[in-house]
N, C-alpha and C positions, 0 to 999 in steps of 0.2 A: 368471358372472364372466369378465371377457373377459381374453387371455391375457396385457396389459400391466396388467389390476388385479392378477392374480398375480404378473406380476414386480416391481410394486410389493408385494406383501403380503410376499415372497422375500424382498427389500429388505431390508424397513422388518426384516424377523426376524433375517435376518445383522446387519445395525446397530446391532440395539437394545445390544448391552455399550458400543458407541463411544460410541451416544448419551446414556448414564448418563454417560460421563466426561467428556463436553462440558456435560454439566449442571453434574456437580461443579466441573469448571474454574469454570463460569460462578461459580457460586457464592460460591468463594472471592477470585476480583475482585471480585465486588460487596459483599463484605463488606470486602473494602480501600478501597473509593472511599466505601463508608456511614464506615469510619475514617477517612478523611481528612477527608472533608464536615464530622462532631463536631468531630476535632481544628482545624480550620479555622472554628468557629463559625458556619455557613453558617445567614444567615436572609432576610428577604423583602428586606432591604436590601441582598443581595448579587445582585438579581438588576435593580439599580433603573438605569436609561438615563442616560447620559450623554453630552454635543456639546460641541464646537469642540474644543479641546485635549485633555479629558476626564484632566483634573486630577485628581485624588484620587477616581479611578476603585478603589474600594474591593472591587468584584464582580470588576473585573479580577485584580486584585492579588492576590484570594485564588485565583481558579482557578488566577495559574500556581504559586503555591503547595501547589494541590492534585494538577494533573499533577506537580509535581516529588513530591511525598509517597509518590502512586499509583505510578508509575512508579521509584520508586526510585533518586532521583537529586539534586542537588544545588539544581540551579534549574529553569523553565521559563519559556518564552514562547507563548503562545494567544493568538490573534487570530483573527478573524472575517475581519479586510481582506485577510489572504494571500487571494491569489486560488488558489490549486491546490497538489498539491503539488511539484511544477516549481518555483513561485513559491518556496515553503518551503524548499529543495534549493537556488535560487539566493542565496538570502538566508545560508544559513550555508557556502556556499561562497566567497559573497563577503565574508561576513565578515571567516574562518579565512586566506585565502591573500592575499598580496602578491606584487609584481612580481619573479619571478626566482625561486618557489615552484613546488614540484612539484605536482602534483594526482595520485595512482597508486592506479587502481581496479585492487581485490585481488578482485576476480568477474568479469573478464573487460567486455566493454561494456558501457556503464550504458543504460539504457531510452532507446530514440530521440529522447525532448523535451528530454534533455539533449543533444545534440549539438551544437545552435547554441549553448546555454549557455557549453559548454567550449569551441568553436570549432570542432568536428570537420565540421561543415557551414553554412552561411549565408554570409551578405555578410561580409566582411570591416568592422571598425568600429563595428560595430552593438553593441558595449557585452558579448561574450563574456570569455571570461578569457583565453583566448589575446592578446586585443587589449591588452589590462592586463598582459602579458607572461609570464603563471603559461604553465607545462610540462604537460602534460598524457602519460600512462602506465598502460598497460592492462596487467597479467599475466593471460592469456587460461585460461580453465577448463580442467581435465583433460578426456580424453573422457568420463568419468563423471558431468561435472557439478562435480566438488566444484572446492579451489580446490588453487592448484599452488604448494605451499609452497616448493619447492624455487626455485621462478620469482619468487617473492616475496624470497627471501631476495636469490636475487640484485640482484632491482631495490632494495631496501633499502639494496645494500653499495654500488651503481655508484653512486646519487643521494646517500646521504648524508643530513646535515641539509637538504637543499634539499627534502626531502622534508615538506611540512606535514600535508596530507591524506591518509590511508591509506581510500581511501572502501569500502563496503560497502553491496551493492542486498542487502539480504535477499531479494524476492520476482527471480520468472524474468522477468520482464518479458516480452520478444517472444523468449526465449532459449528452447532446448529445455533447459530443465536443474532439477534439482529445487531447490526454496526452502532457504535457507543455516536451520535451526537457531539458535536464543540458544545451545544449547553450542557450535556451530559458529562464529557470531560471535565468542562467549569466546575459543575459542581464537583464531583471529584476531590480536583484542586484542591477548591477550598473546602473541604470536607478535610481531608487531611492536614491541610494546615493549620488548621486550626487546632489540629490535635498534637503535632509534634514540628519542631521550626528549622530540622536537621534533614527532615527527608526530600528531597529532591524529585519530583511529577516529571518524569519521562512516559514520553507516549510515543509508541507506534504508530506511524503516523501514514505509513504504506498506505496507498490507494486512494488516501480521504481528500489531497490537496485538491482546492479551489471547485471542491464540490458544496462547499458551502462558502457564508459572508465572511466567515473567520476562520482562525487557526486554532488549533491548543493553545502555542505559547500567547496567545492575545490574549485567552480567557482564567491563564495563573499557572499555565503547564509551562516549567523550569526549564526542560528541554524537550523538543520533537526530533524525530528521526526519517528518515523518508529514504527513497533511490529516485535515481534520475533516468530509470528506464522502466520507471512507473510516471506518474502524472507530471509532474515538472519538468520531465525533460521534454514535453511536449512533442513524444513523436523524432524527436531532433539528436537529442545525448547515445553517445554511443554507450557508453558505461558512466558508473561513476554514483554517488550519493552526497544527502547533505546533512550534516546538523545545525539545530538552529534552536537559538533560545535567550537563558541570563549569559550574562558577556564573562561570568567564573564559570560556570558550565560550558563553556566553549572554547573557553582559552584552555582549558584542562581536555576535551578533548581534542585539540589542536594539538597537545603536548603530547597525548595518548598516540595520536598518529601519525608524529613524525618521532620529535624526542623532545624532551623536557631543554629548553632554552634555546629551540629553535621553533616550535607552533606554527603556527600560521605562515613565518617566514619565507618559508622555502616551498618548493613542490613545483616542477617542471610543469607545462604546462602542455608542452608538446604537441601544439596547434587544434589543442579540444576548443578553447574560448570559443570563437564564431558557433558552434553547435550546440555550447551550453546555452548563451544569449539569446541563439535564435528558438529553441528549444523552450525557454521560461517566456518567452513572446508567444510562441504558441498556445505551450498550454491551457488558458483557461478557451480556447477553441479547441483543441485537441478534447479536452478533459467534457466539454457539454456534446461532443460529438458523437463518448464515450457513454457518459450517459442517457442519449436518446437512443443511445442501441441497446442497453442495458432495457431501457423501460419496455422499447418493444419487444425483446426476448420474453419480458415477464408476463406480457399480454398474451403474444400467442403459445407458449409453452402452456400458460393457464387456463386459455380456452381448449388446449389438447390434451389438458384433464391433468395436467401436471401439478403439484404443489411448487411454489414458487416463491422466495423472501428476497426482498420485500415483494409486494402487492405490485402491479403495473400502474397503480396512482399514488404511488407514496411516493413522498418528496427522499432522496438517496444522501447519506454520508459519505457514501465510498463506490468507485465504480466495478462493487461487484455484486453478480445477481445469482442466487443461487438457485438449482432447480432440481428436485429429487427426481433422479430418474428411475426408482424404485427397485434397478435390477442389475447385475452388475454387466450385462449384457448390453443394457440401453445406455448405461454410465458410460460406458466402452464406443458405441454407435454414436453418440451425442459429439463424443470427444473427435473421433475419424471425423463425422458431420463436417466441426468446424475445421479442421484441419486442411479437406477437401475445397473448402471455400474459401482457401487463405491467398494471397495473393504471391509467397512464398513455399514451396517445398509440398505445393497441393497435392502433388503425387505418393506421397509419403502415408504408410499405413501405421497409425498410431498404437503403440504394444505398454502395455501397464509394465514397469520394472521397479526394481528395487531402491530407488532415486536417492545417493547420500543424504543424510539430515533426515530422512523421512520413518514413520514409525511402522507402513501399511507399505504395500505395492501401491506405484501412484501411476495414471494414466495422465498424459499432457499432449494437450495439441497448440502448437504454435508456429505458424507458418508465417513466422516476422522479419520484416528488416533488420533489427536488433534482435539476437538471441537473447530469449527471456524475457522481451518487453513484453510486460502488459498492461502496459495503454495500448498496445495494438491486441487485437481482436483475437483470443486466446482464451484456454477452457483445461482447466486440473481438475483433479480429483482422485483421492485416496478410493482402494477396490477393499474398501469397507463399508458396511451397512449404516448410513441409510442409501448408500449411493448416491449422494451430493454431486453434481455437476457444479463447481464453481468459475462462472463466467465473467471474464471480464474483458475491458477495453472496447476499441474501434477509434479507430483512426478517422475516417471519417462515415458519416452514419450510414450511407449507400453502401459502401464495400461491407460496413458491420450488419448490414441487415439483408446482403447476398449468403454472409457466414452464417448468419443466423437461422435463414431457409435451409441453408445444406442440412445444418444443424437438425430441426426439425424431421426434414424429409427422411435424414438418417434414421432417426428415432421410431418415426411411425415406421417403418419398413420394417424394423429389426422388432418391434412390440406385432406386427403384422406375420413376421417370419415364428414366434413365440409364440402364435397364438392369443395374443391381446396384451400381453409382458405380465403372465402368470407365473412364467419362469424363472 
């Protein structure tokens, strides 16, 4: 046995209590989306194609009825045509705010593809919220990471009702800071609401679905946002996103995405149903698949002297793990790693470029069936210091943890080729 099958054997033997709990989690979502499926009468005709307007789109109509059920919320909206979840994020922000409306993210910067969104970077004109006259307001994190209640209060008291959106990134994005909790969100919530009865708790809710017992909107977040080629599409959605929340926050993004007196109505469906279905069936198996490959990444990465958030024993929000690979050579190696290991496009040399939306040169390896999923087993990161490797997915935990040795194996070679990664 050579000495990295040991440290996987080490591994896999610290992990195994984690990995009972991620089962059980698994378990009892999929025993809520099998309730919702019955309670929702789900049969062959809900999975049946429909064009042009896609009228009495009947498969439609029940899924978003079954994300609102699952998720614990009032209404939803799923669609296949969201193009990402950027797109998802723009749509219930464009909704939610009007001219002369605050926009005040309570986690400090929102992930870089919203910037030109909200106006913080691009051409002037070009259809941001800035340009539509909305404010935009950052309460910046503690050094800890969490969020700075005290900072919030105050931006609460100076803005006022002007304040619509109280927004929340669940996952760290390109930030060094750990992933916000559903209790963490909760309080939040109620943190702000308490202060003002006008703002609206939208969260970003990328990456975090059914890694926990709950949701945002379960615990007083108004609306969540997510993609469907992240965790709910379970592996299955080709494109597409959701939102999901209050049943006026919904119907107004419904309105937002088609047009004002037709919402929800219409939208083709174009033979996506049977994918989305079998997709939200999957994922709370996709999604603990994902996080048993996350925790062994953070095991062995950290026994090879790496820094790594979270820990390889802390219980996960979002299935991503991050890992400093301190140089921008090993950030580069790490990324090739996985890409080498992918079950798609392995042949492919990964090159950091200038990615739209992005503030840095960004490296990406993703060798998936769905371009851009990451529930599948996939690796970004901005060629800026600290050299963050952020990892995420696996489809299922054997293939995630063949990517995760290339991974490795990449890394030590190229810290081996450096000299020790002094470079």
């Amino acid at each position: 046995m050579t000495d990295i099958e040991k440290l996987v054997e080490q591994a896999e033997t610290a992990l195994a209590p984690r990995f009972r709990e991620i089962e059980k989690m698994s378990e009892r979502h999929t025993a809520r989306i099998l309730s919702a499926f019955r309670n929702n009468r789900v049969s062959e005709t809900s999975f049946a194609s429909t064009n042009g307007y896609g009228l009495d789109d009947t498969g439609r109509d029940t899924l978003d009825k079954i994300y609102a059920e699952v998720f614990g919320c009032e209404a939803a909206f799923v669609r296949h045509s969201i193009v990402s979840g950027t797109h998802a994020l723009t749509i219930g922000l464009f909704a939610l705010l009007r001219p002369g409306d605050v926009l005040l993210s309570l986690t400090g910067k929102p992930y870089d593809t919203l910037d030109e969104v909200i106006g913080l970077s691009g051409k002037a004109g070009r259809g941001s919220l800035l340009d539509f006259g909305v404010r935009y307001r950052e309460v910046a994190l503690k050094k800890d990471g969490s969020p700075d209640y005290d900072g919030i209060a105050a931006a609460l008291a100076e803005e006022g009702d002007a304040i619509r959106v109280a927004f929340i990134q669940r996952s760290k994005g390109y930030l060094d800071r750990p992933t916000l909790t559903v209790f963490e969100i909760g309080k939040l919530a109620a943190f702000v609401k308490e202060r003002t009865s006008r703002a609206c708790v939208v969260v970003d809710n990328c990456y975090g679905e059914f890694t926990e017992e709950k949701e945002p909107v379960a615990v007083g977040a108004d609306l969540m946002i997510g993609s469907l080629i992240k965790n709910p599409g379970g592996g299955m959605a080709e494109a597409g996103g959701y939102l999901a929340g209050r049943a006026d926050a919904v119907e107004l993004v419904a309105c937002r995405a088609t047009a004002p007196g037709i919402g929800a109505e219409e939208g083709a469906t174009l033979g996506q149903n049977r994918n989305l279905y079998k997709g939200l069936f999957y994922a709370p198996h996709s999604v603990a698949q994902a996080l048993k490959t996350m925790h062994l990444a953070a095991y062995l990465f950290s026994a090879a002297g790496f820094e790594v958030e979270p820990s390889w024993d802390t219980p996960r929000s979002d299935i991503i793990q991050t890992v400093r690979c301190k140089t921008a050579d090993n950030l580069i190696a790490f990324c090739r790693g996985i890409q080498a290991g992918s079950p798609v496009d392995a042949f492919v040399t990964c090159e950091p470029w200038d990615m739209p939306g992005y503030s840095s040169p960004v490296i990406m390896a993703a060798g998936t069936f769905v371009q851009g999923s990451s529930l599948e087993l996939s690796a970004d990161g901005p060629i800026r210091e600290p050299y963050n490797a952020y990892l995420q997915g696996g489809l299922t935990y054997e293939s995630g943890k063949i990517g995760i040795l290339s991974a490795l194996d990449a890394v030590l070679k190229k810290q081996a080729e450096n000299g020790g990664g002094t470079r």
